[in-house]
C-alpha positions, 0 to 999 in steps of 0.5 A: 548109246550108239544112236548111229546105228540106227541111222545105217539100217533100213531093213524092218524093226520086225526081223529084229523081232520087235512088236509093231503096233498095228497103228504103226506101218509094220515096215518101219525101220530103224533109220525111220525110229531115228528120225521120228526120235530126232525130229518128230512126225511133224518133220516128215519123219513118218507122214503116215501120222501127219497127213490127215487122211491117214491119220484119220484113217487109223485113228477111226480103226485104232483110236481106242489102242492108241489113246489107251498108249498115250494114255498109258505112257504120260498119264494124260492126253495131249491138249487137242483144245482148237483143233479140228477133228482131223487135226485131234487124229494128227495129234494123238497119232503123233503122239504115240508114234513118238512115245513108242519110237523112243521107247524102243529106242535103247533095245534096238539099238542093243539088239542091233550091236548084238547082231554087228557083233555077231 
């Protein structure tokens, strides 16, 4: 898979006519995928995920959607055993960018040689 070619786009997976979820900055592009996939939030990747105002500002509107996702991905959520409230939002949100990021990985990368190759 040409992974590469995510890195080399910056315009919004949405003109590609890819679902954002709403607890997901509706901007984000392919290069921002990438290096969530590469590094994780925690690598400044996506910020809005790892700074905890933001993050608890999503989680209080989204919470629900985005523990229903992890949930629906892994089966389970992840230990938040320790952490502080704003802490468990940072988690969870993580968490789920991550999971979406490399769930769309593949197709965006074939959406995107499709549109290079058009």
């Amino acid at each position: 898979m040409n992974t590469e070619i995510l890195w080399n786009n910056d315009a919004p997976v949405t003109d590609l006519e890819i679902d954002v979820p709403a607890w997901i900055d509706q901007d984000i592009t392919p290069c921002t995928v990438a290096a969530i996939i590469q590094g994780g939030c925690e690598s400044g990747a996506y910020m809005d995920a790892v700074t905890y105002r933001k993050a608890n500002d999503i989680m209080a509107q989204h919470g629900d959607e985005v523990l229903e996702f992890i949930e629906e991905n892994m089966g389970e959520l992840p230990d938040v055993t320790g952490e502080s409230w704003k802490g468990m939002a940072t988690k969870f949100l993580s968490c789920a960018v991550e999971l979406w990021a490399c769930g769309i990985e593949e197709h965006l990368v074939e959406l995107l040689e499709e549109q290079e190759g058009e």
